[in-house]
C-alpha angles and dihedrals in degrees: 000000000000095000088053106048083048099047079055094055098045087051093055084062102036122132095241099056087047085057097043090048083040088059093042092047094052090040088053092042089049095056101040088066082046094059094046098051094043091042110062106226090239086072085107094054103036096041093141094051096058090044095055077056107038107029128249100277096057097039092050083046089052088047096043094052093036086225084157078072096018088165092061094046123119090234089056091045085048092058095042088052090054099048085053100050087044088052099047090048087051095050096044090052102048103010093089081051100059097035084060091049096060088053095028134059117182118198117246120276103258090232089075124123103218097172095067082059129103131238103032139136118196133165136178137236086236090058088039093064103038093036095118100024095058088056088060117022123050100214087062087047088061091031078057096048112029105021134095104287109245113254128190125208134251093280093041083050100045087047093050090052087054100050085052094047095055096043084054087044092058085049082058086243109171089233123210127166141179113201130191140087086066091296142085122212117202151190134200124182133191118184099030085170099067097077085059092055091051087050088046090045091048090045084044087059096050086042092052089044085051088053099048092045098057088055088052096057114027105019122088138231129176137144116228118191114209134175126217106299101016120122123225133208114241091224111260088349129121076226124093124189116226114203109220094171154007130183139167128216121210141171127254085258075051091247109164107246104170140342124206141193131208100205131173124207114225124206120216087279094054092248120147110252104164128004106189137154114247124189137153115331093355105091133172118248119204145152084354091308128122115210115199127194093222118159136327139214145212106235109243105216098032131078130185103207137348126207106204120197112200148161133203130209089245088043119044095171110089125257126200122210123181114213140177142205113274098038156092118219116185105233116256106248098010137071087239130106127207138216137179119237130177122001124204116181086205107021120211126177107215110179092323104319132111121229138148117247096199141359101250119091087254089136100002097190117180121204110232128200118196122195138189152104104326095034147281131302131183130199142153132270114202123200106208097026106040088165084070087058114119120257115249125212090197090055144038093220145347139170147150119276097182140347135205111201122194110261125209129211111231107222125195112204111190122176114182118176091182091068098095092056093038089066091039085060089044091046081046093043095048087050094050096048083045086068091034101057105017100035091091104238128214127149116185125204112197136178119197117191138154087266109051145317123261117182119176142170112278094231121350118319143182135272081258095056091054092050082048092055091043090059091052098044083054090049094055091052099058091054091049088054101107087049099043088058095061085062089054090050 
């Protein structure tokens, strides 16, 4: 029963289920920017509008799943939720491990096999005292290969560890040993620290997921759209923004360049606190909250001013007339007035009924009443295609020469509590990678007996790291030299 709760546990924190939660986790996070970059942010205001354009079903699926926010979603928050659990549960089960690892080193087990390893260098007492004559004498060559290996006894033995141990002290190896059954095991480090980077930058990772889970659930985002004099809410703040201004800069091909808002924060008096000019990626910050000058829109069912060209059977010559939404003109020439009705910044007929498709002046289409003496009559005037107008009895022609409608600063309001803890993650996690990737790293594995010296890489290495061995190996030799010579002898 024991083997079994323990083979469930360590299958809660096994690697392949981190790695299963960790793609989840980057295929949910990358649609989720998806999502915000195909869905605008004013899907919430202008429901109706998309659904005109992309039917019921997907409309009510965009708003089910809130993929307009998808951050702020409760299947996002489900997956982030799940990476965090997983990487607690991974941190409270190795953590202490690797934490013991950067002030402890423990020597190898002795049933190791060092010489499948690589890296490694080893050499023989045998090889040590025929290593010139076998190059030269034949009868070396066969002593070498098919005679009793050369053994030296428990001093020789004790001498030689410490002339490795000090060659791996001057190289600043943390140095263990274990010593008995006429060997000696032992174990050199270099970089301790390493293994507590690799835990800091772990702990970074479930900070960082703290931090973004907080915002998730408890931060805030939401786009407000607001004209020249509207005042806006600042989310659950005593604090409202009031937008004084917004203009749009384009070029002489009339390429947007830059839009930019003049906004003034109220406080819950209405008084003024800060006035200040926000564009793109240049926000306000304020009370905790980040205010983004983010898009803008053309109302669809709202102008400013309409400049109206027109000509009457009793005056050919054209006449011009502004107007504005809200009132009646009389019509220059004529004993007729004129109001404006219905506006559509892209007009669309769907059976027999008027609506705006989109927010942009793609088919910008004004409603037009005419009254008078034998009676009223009522038409459409369209911007761009003028041939499509409605034909008056009243007048011989009339059309739009050019048309203001009333533009909206798209606002993005984002509020993230989790951002302090967020940083701090981010500050954990650079000094982690710092000892993980600059502390230079090397753990040696060795194995001393009567009979040779083997010393390898603890697991894998680099061509530096076997030169590094070799120079070691040579070191060691060297100190090794007088008795050496006694074997020689």
């Amino acid at each position: 029963m024991e083997s079994k709760a323990e083979n469930r546990w360590s299958g809660l924190i096994s690697h392949q289920l981190a790695v299963t939660v960790i793609i989840i986790l980057f295929i949910a996070s990358a649609a989720g920017w998806i999502m915000s970059e195909v869905i605008p942010g004013d899907f919430p205001l202008r429901r109706e509008m998309y659904q005109l354009r992309w039917g019921k079903t997907l409309t009510m699926l965009i708003s089910k799943l809130k993929l307009f926010d998808p951050f702020h979603s409760f299947w996002y928050q489900g997956v982030l939720t799940l990476f965090f659990l997983v990487l607690l549960l991974c941190l409270l089960t190795r953590g202490k491990g690797v934490i013991l690892k950067t002030f402890r080193l423990s020597p190898p087990g002795r049933e190791k096999d060092l010489r499948k390893r690589k890296p490694r260098v080893e050499f023989s007492w045998h090889d040590l005292r025929h290593e010139k004559d076998r190059r030269e004498d034949l009868v070396a060559h066969y002593a070498k290969k098919y005679g009793p290996p050369v053994k030296i006894d428990e001093a020789q033995m004790q001498k030689t560890w410490r002339i490795v141990e000090k060659q791996l002290r001057k190289r600043r190896y943390k140095v263990t040993a274990l010593s008995g059954a006429g060997e000696i095991v032992f174990s050199a480090l270099v970089g301790r620290w390493r293994y507590l980077g690799n835990f800091l930058f772990h702990a970074a990772l479930l900070v960082i997921t703290v931090g973004g889970l907080i915002g998730s659930f408890w931060g805030n985002s939401e786009m407000l759209f607001g004209k020249a004099g509207d005042i806006l809410p600042l989310l659950q703040s005593p604090f409202s923004i009031l937008v004084e201004d917004f203009k749009i800069h384009a070029s002489r091909k009339e390429a947007i360049l830059d839009y930019i808002s003049r906004l003034s924060v109220l406080d819950d008096q209405g008084d003024t606190v800060k006035t200040v000019n926000i564009e793109v990626n240049h926000p306000l910050k304020w009370a905790g909250y980040s205010i983004l000058q983010s898009s803008y829109y053309v109302d669809d069912k709202e102008f400013s001013w309409a400049r109206l060209v027109f000509t009457t059977k009793d005056k050919p010559v054209p006449g011009r007339l502004t107007i504005e939404p809200g009132r009646e003109y009389p019509l220059p020439g004529t004993d007729l007035t004129l109001r404006a009705g219905r506006f559509f910044s892209d007009f669309k007929m769907r059976s027999g009924k008027p609506y705006s498709t989109g927010a942009g002046m793609t088919n910008p289409a004004l409603e037009i009443l005419l009254d008078g003496p034998g009676g009223g009559e009522q038409g459409w005037l369209f911007l761009l295609h003028p041939r499509f107008n409605s034909v008056f009895k009243a007048v011989e022609r009339i059309g739009i020469e050019e048309l203001e409608p009333v533009y909206y600063t798209g606002l993005q309001i984002n509020s993230n509590p989790g951002a302090p803890v967020f940083i701090t993650g981010m500050i954990i996690g650079t000094i982690g990678l710092l000892l993980l990737y600059v502390v230079p790293y090397r753990h040696i594995q060795g194995r001393l007996d009567r009979e040779g010296l083997v010393m390898a890489a603890a697991a894998g290495g680099s061509r530096g790291f076997h030169e590094e061995l070799y120079r070691l190996q040579e070191r060691v030799k060297k100190g090794c030299a007088d008795m050496w010579e006694e074997f020689k002898e």
